[in-house]
Structure formats: C-alpha cells, structure tokens
N, C-alpha and C positions, 0 to 999 in steps of 0.2 A: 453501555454495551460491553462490560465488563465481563472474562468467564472467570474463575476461580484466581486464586493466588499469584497464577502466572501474570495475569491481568489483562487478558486477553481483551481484546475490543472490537469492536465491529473494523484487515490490512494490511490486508495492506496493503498494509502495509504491506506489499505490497508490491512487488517485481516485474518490471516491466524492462525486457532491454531491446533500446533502441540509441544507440549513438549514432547508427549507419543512418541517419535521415536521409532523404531522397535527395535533398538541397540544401539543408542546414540544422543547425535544431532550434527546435520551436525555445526559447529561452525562458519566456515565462511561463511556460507550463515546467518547465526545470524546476522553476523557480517556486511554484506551485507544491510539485512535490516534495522539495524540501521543508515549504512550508505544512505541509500535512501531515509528514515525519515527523516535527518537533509539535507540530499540536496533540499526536498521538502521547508523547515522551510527557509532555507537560502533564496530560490529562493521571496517566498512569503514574508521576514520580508524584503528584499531590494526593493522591490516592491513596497511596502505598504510606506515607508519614501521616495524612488527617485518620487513618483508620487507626496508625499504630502508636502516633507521637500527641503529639501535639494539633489542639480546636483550630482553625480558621480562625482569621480575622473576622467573617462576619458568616451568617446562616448559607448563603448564597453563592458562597466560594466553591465548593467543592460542586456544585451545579453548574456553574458558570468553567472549571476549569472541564468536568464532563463535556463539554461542547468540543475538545478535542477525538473526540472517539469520530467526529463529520471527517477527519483525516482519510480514513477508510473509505470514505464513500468516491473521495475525489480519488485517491489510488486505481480505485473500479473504471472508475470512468479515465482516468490516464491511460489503463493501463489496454483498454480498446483502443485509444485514439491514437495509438504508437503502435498495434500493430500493424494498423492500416496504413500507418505512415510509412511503416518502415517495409511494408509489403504490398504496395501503391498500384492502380490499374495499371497494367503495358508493362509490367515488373514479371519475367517469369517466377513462378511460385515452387522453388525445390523444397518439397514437403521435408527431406529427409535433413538437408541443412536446417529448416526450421527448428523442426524438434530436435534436433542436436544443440542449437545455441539455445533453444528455451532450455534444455535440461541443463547446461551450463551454467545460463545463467542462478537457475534457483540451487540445484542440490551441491553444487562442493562447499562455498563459504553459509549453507544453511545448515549440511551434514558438522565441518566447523566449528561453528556457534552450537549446534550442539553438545558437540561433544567437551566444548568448553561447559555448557549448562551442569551437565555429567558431573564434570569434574569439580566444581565449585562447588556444589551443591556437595560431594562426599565430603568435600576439606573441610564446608561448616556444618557439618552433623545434620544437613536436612535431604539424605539423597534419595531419589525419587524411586516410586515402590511400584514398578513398572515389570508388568509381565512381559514375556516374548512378544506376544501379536500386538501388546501395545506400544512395546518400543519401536516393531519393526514398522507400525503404520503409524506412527511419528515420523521416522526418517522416509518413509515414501511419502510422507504427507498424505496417506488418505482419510477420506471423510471420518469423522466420531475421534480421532486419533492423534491429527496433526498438531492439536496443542499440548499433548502430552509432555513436550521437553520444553517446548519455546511456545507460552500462550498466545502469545498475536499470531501464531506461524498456523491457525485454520483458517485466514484470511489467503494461505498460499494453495491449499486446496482446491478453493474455489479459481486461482488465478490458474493450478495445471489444468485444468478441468476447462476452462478458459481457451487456453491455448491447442487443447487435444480436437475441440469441438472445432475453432479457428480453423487450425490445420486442415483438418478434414473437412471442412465447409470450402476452404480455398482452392482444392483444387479442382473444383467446377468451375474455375478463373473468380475474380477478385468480387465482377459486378452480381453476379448466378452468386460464388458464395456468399458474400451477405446478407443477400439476401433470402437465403438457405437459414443461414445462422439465426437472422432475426425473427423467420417465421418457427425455427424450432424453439429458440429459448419463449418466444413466446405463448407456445403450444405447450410447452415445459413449467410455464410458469403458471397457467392456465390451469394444467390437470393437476398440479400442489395446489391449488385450490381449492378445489370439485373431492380427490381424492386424497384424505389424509392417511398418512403409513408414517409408524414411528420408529425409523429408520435413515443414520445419517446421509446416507448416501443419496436418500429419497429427497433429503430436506436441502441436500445442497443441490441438486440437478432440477428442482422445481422453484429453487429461492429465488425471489423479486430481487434480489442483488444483481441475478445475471441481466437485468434489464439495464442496469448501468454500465456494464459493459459495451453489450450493444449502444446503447446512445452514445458514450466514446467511441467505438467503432465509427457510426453514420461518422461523428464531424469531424475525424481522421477519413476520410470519404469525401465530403464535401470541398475539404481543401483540397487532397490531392488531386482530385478532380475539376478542381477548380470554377467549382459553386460553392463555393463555402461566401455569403457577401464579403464585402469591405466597409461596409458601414455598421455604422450599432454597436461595433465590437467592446467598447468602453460603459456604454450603455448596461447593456447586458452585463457586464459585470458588474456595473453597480447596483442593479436589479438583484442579481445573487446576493450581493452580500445585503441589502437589505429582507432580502428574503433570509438570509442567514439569521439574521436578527431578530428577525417576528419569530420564526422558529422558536428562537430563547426565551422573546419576551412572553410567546403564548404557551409552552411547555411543551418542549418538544419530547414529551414521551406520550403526547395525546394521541400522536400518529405514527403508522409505522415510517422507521427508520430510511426506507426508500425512499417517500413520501416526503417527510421533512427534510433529510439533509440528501438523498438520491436527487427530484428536481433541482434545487438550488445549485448542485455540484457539477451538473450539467450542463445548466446556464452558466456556472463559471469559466469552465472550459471553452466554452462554445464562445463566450464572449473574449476571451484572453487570445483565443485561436486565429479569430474576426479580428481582435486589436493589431495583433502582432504581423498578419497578413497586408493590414493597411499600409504601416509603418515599420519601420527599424525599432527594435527596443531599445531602452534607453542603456548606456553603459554599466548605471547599476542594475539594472535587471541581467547583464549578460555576466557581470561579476559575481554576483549573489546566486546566478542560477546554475553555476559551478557546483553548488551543493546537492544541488537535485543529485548528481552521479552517485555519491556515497547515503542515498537517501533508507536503500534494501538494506546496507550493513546496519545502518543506523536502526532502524527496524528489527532489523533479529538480538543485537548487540543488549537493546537499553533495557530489558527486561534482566537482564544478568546484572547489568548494571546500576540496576536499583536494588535488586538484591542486596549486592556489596554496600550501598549505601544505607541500607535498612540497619546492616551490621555494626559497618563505622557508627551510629548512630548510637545503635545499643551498647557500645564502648563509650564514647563522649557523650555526656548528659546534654552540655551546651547547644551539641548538635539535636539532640532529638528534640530541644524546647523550643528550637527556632518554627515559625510558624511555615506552616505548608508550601504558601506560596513564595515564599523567601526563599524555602530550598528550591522548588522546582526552577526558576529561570535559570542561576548558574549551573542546575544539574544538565540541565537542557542542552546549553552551551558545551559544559565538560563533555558529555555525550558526543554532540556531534563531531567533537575534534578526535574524540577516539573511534568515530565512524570513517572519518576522513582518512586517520591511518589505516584501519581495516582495511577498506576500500583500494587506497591509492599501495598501501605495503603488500597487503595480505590479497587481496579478490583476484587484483589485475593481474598479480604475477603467476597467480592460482591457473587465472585463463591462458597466462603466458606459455604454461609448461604443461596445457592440457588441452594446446592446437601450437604444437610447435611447427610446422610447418607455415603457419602464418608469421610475419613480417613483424608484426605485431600483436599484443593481444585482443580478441574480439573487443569490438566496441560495446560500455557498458553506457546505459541511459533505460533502468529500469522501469518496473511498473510501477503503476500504482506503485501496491502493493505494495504495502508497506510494503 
C-alpha cells in the first residue's frame, strides 16, 4: 500500500489525541500504537534501500517487511476507540472544544514537518514541483492532495474527515450519535460500491477504511459503557495475530486490505481492550507504552527522514551495500528517538503557547493515525 516516492502507505498514521482518558489510559493500546508506527517506518525504510541500494537477503524479505503497511489499519481502528473514550456516555459533548483540539492536535507540528519536507528537499536539489491548489490542499489535507509534501499524510484526511463526521454525529448525544455515524458510513460505503465516480473526495467518503473506524468506535463504547466482557481478552489477541499470519502466509494481496489486515486489527484492539479491563498491565507494557505519545510525530517525521538516509547513503558506499534489513531496525530505532524529541521539545510546547490559558499543555495520546 505504497503511493509514489513519498512512500505513502495505507496512516495513520495516524492522529488520534486522547490523553484526557476518562479514568486512565488504556497502556496497551499505547503501546500498540507505537508498535504500528514503527511497523510503518520498517516497512518504508526497507523499501526505500531494496529499491535503490542493495538485494535482500532472501526473495521474501521485502514482502514480509511490506506487512508493515497493517500499522495503518490499527491507527483506524485506535483512532475511533479514543474518541469514544475520550468523549464517553454522561460526558457533555462541547462540539466546539472538540474541533478545536482536533485541529490542534493534526495541523501545527503537521503544517512543521512540512515545511521541514520543503526545505530539505530545496537544499538537496529535489524540491517539490507543486502548484498553488496542490500545496494549499497538502496543508489542509484534503482528499487527491494530502500526500503531496508528506506521503503517509492522505491517511490524515481520512482521520479529519473522521472527526468532522464524529463531531457532528455527537451531538445528537453519545448513544443516537453512533449510531448515526455507523448507519451513515455504512450507507457511505455501500453506495462507493453501487456507484463509481473517479473523484478523491468520492473515494475517501465511501472507502471501506471508514468501517474501521467505526468498529474502534463500538469497543471504545462498550467499555466506556461498561459492556465491553472481561473475559477472552488475551484470547482474542492471539486469534488476531494468528489471523495476522495466515494473512501472510496466504498473500495478503488476494483480498482487500480492510478484509485482510481491517478484521484482524479489530480483534486486536477488542481483545487488548478486554485484557487490559480485566487486569492491570504489566509494568513493562506501561513503560513501553510511553511511546505510543510521540507515535503522529514519528509518523510525519520518518519519511523526511529516510530521505536524509537515502543521501548519506549515496555519499558512503559502505552504507548503501549494507543489506535492507540491516539498515531498517537501527533506522527505526534512530527514528523513534527523534520522534520522541519532536514530540516531548517541539509538539507539547507548540500546544503550550497555542492554549496559554491552560495550566498546562493539552493532553496528547493521538490517533491512529499514523
């Protein structure tokens, strides 16, 4: 699920902010999302070297590292089950706060990262050949448009498009909205089927993607509601991941992408949701799930970021011979810790000084998305 050079993939990647949980944050769904992030990063920084540098180890690498593009799908599905968390029955619902912190949260460190993309890109002689209406629906993110600077960044179109529908479904209250929401996207998804029009805006407001939302939705639902079981929860994950699995083993380009890594990603969820309900997570899952916070910088950051390594690259011979997957783990790694300074330097203080009136800066625990 690869688009062009930016290396866009089915994410995100993926914005979802909820730190304000109702009670606590869910940790391994944290922890999830950071894991989804770096499967994304892996998949695109092996990509990027087996195209330009150097073969794989073996025919099956570069298919097997592709299984990171499933990151995406669990973003979708995060990035519903957080806002139902984080906007729970018996919660009044002020629309206009809402869409205020959602616009927070995506466009100043997205607008950012771009305008880093911009400027890299003029310093190493490849700067982008972008008319007016396509820069400008880059920075708004809308449909046909949004990968134009940052290629994972059309998975954030779907995620405003997400939230606009949200909002406005909620405030018929929490239980009426959803159920608003789930009969429209599914009426939505229904007539992109029936009728085809080759037109972005057509293709992301009827895409089977939005069904994944919704499903994050319901079991951000069920818990806050407190029908979500307490049993199974472990179960059910292990169900996903071997459903992850068969996906691989049978070719997961046999079906569509909602289908193969959409169900699984949902059982994932659902069952991580159910575990963590039962019990306490364990301390390394609340250590590790720390990451999840800097998961959206990580996400817009590592595209730029392989860039730069594409280069060093083409400077050091050494490095371009090193085989794919050799570079991708420490790129991974390297990545995340400059997401972590983005994040914890650059986002939080971004928020700091763009609701000064708060105490502190909004709580970030994004989507998905990438």
């Amino acid at each position: 699920m690869s688009r062009g050079s930016n290396g866009e993939t089915g994410h995100v990647p993926a914005a979802e902010a909820a730190n304000a949980l109702p009670a606590k944050k869910v940790h391994s769904i944290q922890l999830m999302r950071a894991i989804a992030a770096m499967l994304v990063v892996l998949f695109h920084v092996h990509q990027a070297f087996a195209i330009r540098f150097t073969t794989p180890f073996f025919a099956a690498e570069s298919y097997l590292f592709a299984f990171g593009a499933v990151g995406v799908h669990i973003f979708f599905v995060i990035s519903g089950f957080i806002m139902v968390y984080t906007n729970p029955p018996g919660k009044a619902f002020a629309a206009k706060t809402f869409f205020r912190r959602r616009l927070l949260r995506i466009y100043p460190i997205y607008w950012l990262c771009a305008a880093l993309y911009l400027a890299v890109h003029v310093l190493i002689g490849q700067a982008y050949a972008l008319g007016l209406r396509e820069a400008a629906g880059a920075l708004l993110l809308l449909p046909g448009n949004a990968s134009s600077i940052i290629g994972p960044a059309w998975t954030l179109a779907f995620e405003m498009y997400f939230y606009l529908c949200f909002g406005l479904a909620m405030l018929a209250g929490s239980g009426r909205g959803l159920t608003i929401l789930i009969g429209f996207f599914t009426i939505s998804v229904a007539a992109g089927a029936v009728v085809q029009i080759d037109h972005p805006a057509w293709t992301l407001v009827t895409s089977s993607l939005l069904l994944e939302f919704i499903a994050g939705a319901a079991i951000g639902w069920l818990l806050v509601s407190g029908k979500l079981p307490r049993r199974g929860g472990l179960t059910i994950t292990v169900l996903a991941i071997i459903l992850f699995g068969a996906g691989i083993a049978a070719g997961y380009e046999r079906a569509p992408s909602v289908v193969m890594w959409g169900v699984p990603s949902v059982m994932l969820i659902l069952g991580l949701a159910m575990h963590e309900a039962a019990r306490a997570p364990s301390a390394l899952v609340r250590k590790l799930g720390h990451f999840g916070d800097s998961s959206y910088a990580l996400y817009l950051i590592h595209i730029l970021l392989v860039t730069l390594a594409i280069e060093l690259a083409r400077q050091i011979p050494w490095l371009a011979e090193q085989p794919p997957a050799l570079i991708a783990i420490p790129f991974a790694l390297a990545a995340l810790l400059v997401a972590e300074f983005l994040h914890h330097r650059v986002e939080k203080r971004m928020l700091g000084w763009l609701t000064p009136r708060r105490k502190s800066p909004l709580p970030l625990v994004q989507t998905g998305h990438p």
